[in-house]
C-alpha positions as CSV (number, residue, x, y, z in Angstrom):
1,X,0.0,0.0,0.0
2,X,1.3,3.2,-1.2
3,X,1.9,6.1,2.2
4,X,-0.2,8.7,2.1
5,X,1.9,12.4,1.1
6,X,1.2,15.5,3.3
7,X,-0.8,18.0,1.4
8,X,-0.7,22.1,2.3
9,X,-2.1,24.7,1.2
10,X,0.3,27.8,-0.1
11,X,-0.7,30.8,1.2
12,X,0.6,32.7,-1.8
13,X,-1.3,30.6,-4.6
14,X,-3.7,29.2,-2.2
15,X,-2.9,25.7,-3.9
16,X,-2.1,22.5,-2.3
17,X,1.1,20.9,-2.5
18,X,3.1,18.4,-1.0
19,X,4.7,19.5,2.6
20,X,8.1,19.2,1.2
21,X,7.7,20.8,-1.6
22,X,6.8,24.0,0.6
23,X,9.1,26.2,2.8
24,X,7.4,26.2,6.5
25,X,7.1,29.3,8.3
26,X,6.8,28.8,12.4
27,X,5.1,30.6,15.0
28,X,7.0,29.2,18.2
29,X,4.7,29.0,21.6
30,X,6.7,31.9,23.2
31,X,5.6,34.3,19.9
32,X,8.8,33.5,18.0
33,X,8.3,33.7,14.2
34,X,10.9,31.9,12.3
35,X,12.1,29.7,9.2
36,X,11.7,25.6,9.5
37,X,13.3,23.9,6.7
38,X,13.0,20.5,9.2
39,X,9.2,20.7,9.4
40,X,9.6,19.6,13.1
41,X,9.5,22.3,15.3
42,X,6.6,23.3,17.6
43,X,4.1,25.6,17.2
44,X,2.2,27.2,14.7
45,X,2.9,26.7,10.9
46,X,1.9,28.6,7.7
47,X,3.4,27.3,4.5
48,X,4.9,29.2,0.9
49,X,5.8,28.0,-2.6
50,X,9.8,28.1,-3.3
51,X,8.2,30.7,-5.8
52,X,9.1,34.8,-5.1
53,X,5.7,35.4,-7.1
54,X,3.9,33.8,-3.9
55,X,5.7,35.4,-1.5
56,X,5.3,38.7,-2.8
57,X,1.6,37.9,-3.1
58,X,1.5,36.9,0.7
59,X,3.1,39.8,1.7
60,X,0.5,42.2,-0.1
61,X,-2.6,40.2,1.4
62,X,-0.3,40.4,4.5
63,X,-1.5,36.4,4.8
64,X,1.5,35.6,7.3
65,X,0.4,37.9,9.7
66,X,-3.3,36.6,9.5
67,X,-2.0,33.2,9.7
68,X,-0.2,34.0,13.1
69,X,-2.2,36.5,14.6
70,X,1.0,38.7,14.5
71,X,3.3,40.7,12.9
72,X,6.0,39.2,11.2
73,X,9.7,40.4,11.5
74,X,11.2,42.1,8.7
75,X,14.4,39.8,9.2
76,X,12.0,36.5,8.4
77,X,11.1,38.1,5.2
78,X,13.9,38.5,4.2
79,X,15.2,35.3,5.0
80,X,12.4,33.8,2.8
81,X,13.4,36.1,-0.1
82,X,17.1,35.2,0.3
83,X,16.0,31.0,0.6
84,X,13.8,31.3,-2.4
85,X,16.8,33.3,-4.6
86,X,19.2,30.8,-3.5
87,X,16.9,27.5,-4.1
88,X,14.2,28.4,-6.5
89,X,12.7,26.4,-9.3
């Protein structure tokens, strides 16, 4: 029997992909937003294409912040820009 892959939803394109196919963005339980290329680490996760087009069009519906019920840190964005110049399609 074939294992079942993760599906998520991009919250640029608002399609579903696999989970490793996506770059997971983690609020931590203390408010900590950060990068998680493990896809292990607690707390809250929102998920982005490898694709700059969806991350620019997260950051204009400002979906991380809904996501988290925060802001989220300049540095993080950038971060995300810089992983997805480095290791893009």
């Amino acid at each position: 029997m074939q294992k079942k892959i993760p599906m998520r939803q991009c919250l640029g394109c608002r399609e579903m992909k696999p989970k490793r196919e996506l770059i997971r963005v983690v609020r931590s339980p203390e408010g900590e937003i950060s990068l998680d290329f493990k896809g292990k680490a607690n707390g809250r996760g929102a998920y982005i294409c490898r694709q700059p087009a969806c991350l620019a069009k997260a950051m204009k519906s400002r979906a991380l912040e809904r996501a988290f019920s925060a802001p989220v840190p300049l540095e993080v964005m950038a971060r995300l820009q810089a992983e997805m110049e480095a290791g893009g399609e």
